[in-house]
C-alpha positions in Angstrom: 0.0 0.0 0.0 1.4 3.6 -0.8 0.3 5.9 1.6 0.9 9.7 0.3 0.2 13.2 1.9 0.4 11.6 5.5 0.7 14.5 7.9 2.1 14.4 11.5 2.3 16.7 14.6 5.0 17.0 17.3 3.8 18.4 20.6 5.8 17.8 23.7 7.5 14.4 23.4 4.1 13.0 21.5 4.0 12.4 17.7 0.8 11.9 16.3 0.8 10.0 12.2 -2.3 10.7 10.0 -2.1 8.7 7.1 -3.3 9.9 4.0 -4.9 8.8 1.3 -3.7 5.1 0.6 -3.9 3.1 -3.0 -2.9 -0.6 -4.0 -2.6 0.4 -7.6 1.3 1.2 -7.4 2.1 -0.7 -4.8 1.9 -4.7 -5.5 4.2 -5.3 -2.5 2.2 -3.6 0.0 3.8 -2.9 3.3 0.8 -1.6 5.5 0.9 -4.1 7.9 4.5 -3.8 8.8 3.7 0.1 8.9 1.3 -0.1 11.5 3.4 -3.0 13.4 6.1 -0.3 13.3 4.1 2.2 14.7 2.4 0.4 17.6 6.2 -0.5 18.6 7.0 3.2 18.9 9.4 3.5 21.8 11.5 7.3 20.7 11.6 9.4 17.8 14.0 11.8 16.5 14.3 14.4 13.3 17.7 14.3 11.6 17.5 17.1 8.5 14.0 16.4 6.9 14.1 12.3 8.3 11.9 11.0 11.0 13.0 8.6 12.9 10.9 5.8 15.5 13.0 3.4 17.9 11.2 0.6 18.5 10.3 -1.2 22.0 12.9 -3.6 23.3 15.7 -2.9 21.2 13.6 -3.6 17.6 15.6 -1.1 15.8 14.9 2.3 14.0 12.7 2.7 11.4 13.3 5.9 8.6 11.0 7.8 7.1 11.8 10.0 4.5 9.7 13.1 3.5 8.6 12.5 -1.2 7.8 14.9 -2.9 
């Protein structure tokens, strides 16, 4: 699944995701699942230039996201 023109907010130490609009038609090998699993695992996150970060729970590793135009 591609998901395009998510948006996100930073307030404190929260970080709230809203997915955007979301199509199968580009994306055979979809990786929604994994998304949310990611997600839920949320332990930190961090900005490095125009990247976001999320460390996951119990040492799951860091996921990257990076910003399309």
């Amino acid at each position: 699944m591609c998901i395009r023109d998510s948006q996100y907010t930073v307030a404190g130490g929260s970080l709230s995701i809203i997915p955007g609009a979301s199509t199968m038609a580009f994306c055979p090998d979809s990786q929604d699942q994994v998304f949310v699993q990611q997600l839920s695992a949320a332990a930190t996150h961090f900005f490095q230039g125009d990247e976001l970060f999320i460390s996951q729970l119990g040492g799951g590793g860091t996921v990257s996201y990076t910003h399309l135009d």
